[in-house]
N, C-alpha and C positions, 0 to 999 in steps of 0.2 A: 258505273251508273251514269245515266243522262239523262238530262230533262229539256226539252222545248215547248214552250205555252206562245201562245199566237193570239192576239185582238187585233181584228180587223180594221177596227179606229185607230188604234197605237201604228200599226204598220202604215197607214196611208197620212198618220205624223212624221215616222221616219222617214218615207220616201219624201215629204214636205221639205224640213228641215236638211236634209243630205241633197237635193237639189237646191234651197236657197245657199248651204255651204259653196256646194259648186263654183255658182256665181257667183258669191263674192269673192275664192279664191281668185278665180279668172279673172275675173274686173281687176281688181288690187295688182295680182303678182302680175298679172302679163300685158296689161294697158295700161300700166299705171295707176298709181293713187291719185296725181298731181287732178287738180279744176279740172274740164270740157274732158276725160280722159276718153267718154265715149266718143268722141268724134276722131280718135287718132288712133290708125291702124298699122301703125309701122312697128312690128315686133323685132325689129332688129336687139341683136343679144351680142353682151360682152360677157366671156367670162375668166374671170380670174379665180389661178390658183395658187392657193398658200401651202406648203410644208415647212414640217420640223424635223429634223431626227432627235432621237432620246437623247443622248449624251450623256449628261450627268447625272439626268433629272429621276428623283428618287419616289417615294410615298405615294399616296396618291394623287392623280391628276385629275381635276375638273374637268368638261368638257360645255359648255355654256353655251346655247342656241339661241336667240332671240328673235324672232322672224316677224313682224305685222301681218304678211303674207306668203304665201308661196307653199315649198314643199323642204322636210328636213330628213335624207335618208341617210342610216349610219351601218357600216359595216366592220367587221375585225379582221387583220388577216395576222398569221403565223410570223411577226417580225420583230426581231425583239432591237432590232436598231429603231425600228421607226414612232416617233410621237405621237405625229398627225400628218395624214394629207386632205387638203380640202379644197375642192373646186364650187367655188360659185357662183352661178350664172344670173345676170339680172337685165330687165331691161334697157336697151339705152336710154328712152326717155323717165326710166327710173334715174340711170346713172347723170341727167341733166340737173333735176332735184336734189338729191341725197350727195354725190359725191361717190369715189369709190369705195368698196364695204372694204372692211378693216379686220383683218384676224389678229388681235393680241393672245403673248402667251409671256403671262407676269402672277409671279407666287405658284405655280403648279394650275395656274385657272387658263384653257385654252379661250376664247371670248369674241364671240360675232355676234353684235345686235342693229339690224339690219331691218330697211323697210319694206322690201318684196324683193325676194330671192329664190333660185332653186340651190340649193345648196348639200352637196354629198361628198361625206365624209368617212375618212378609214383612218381608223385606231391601231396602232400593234401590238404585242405581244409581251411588252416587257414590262409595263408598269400597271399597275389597278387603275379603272378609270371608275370616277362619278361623273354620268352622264343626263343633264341636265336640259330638257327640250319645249320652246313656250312659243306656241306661234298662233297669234291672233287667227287667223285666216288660213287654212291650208290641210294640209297631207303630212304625216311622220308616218316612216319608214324604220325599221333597227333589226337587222339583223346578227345574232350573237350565236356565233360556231365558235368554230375551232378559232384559238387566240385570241378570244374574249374573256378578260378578266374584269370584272366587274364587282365594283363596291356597292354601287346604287344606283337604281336608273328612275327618274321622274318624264314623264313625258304627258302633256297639256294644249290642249288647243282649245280655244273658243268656238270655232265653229269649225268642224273638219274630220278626218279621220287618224287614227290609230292602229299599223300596223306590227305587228313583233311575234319575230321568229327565234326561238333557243331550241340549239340542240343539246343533244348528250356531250359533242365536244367541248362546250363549255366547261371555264373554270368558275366554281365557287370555293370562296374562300371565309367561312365563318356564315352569319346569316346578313343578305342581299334583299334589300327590300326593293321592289318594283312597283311602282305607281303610274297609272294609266287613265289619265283625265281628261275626258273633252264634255262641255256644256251641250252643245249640240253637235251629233255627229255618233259616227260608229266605232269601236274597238272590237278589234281582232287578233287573238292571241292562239300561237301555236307553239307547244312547250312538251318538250320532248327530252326530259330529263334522265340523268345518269342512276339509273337504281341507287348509287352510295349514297345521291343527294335527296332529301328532305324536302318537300313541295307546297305552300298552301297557294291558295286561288280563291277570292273573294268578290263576288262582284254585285254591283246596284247600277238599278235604273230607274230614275222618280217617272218618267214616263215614255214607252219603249217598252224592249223585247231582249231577253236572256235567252242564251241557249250554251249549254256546257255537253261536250262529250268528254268524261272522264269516266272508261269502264276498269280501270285498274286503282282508282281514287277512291278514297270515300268521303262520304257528302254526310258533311260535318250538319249544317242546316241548310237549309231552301238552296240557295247561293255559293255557299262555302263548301270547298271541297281542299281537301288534305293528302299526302301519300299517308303511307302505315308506318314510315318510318320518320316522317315530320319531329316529334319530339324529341328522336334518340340521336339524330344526324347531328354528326358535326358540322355539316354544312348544308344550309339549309337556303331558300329562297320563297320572300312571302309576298305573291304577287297581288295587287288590290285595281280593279279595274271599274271605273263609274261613269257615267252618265249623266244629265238631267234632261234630256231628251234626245233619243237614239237607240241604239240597238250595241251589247256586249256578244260577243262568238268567243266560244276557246276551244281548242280540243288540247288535251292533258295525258302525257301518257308518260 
C-alpha cells in the first residue's frame, strides 16, 4: 500500500526551507564560521585521517558525531578486525580557528565534536555499534549492508537532510530502534529488509509532505506502516522518521 498527498503551499515551504539549508551548510562548512567569512575564498582543504582496529574491544561500541556543520556519511564493511576508519576533511581557515579535529575512542565511545567538517566514516563487522549523528547544519548519509550490526541508530540535524539505506544483508540482533530527526529539511529512507526480520516505519511532518511506498507493508494508521511479521520476529527494527518542516520519502519492502 502507498500513499502521496501534495499542497502546493507546503511544497514551495520545502523547496524554501531546503534551499535556506543549502546556504547555510555552504557558508558554515566551506567558508568558514569565523567574522568577514564572506569575503574569503580560499577553499583550500586539509584532511585527516583517524583509524582503529578492534582488538580487545567487546560490547557494544558508540559511535558519536558532532558537527555545527558540514556533512556526516557512514558506511559498514565485512571486517571483523576493523573498529573504525575515519577521514575528515575541513577547511583550512576552519583549521586557523578551531585547531585540528580530534577522534577519541575511550569507554567503547568513538567521539568527534567538531565545528564544520566533511566527515566519512566506516564501521566493521565484528562488534555492535550505536550510532549516534547531530549536526547543526548539514547532510547525513548511512549506509547499512552487509557487515552492519547495529544496536541503534539516532541521526538529527537542525537544518539539512537525512539520508539511509538497509539492505537485507543487514544484521539485526533483538529489536533496533532507528530515529531520523531533522527540524528543517528532508528524510529519505530505503529499507529493504530480510523477510525473517520484523519491520515498523512511523513518520510525521507538522508542515510538509509524506510519501511512503510500502506495497508488501501494512498501514497500521495514516503514517504507520508494519511488516506482518513485526510482532512474532525475533528481531525486529522500529524505524521513526520526523519533521517540523520538510518532506519524509520511504520505500519499504
Amino acid at each position: 500500500m502507498s500513499e502521496y498527498r501534495r499542497n502546493t503551499r507546503m511544497v514551495v515551504c520545502i523547496v524554501a526551507v531546503l534551499a535556506a539549508g543549502a546556504i547555510t551548510v555552504g557558508g558554515l562548512a566551506y567558508l568558514g564560521s569565523t567574522g568577514g567569512w564572506w569575503f574569503n575564498w580560499n577553499q583550500a582543504k586539509t584532511t585527516f585521517v583517524f583509524h582503529e582496529d578492534l582488538g580487545n574491544t567487546t560490547g557494544t561500541v558508540l559511535l558519536d558525531i558532532k558537527l555545527s556543520a558540514g556533512s556526516f556519511s557512514l558506511v559498514f564493511v565485512d571486517n571483523s578486525s576493523l573498529l573504525y576508519r575515519m577521514s575528515v576533511e575541513v577547511q583550512n581557515i576552519t583549521l586557523q580557528q578551531y585547531g585540528n579535529p580530534v577522534v577519541t575512542f575511550v569507554g567503547n565511545r568513538i567521539a568527534l565534536d567538531y565545528q564544520a567538517a566533511g566527515v566519512n566514516v566506516t564501521l566493521g563487522s565484528g562488534v555492535r555499534y550505536a550510532v549516534h549523528g547531530n549536526l547543526s547544519a548539514g547532510a547525513v548519509t548511512a549506509t547499512l549492508g552487509q557487515g552492519a550490526h547495529l544496536a541503534n541508530m539516532s541521526l538529527t540535524t537542525s537544518a539539512g537532510g537525512i539520508t539511509v539505506v538497509m539492505t537485507e544483508q543487514m544484521n539485526f540482533t533483538g529489536d533496533v530502534p532507528v530515529n531520523l530527526r531533522t527540524s528543517s529539511g528532508a528524510i529519505s529512507l530505503n529499507a529493504d529488509l530480510s523477510p525473517s526480520v520484523g519491520g515498523s516505519f512511523e513518520a510525521s511532518v507538522t508542515l510538509g509532505a509524506i510519501s511512503v511506498n510500502a506495497p508488501s507493508w501494512t498501514q497500521v494508521t495514516q503514517n504507520h506502516y508494519e511488516t506482518a511479521n513485526y510482532d512474532t520476529a525475533s528481531d525486529t527494527v522500529t524505524i521513526v522518521a520526523s519533521t517540523t518542516a520538510g518532506a519524509v520519502s520511504a520505500n519499504l519492502s
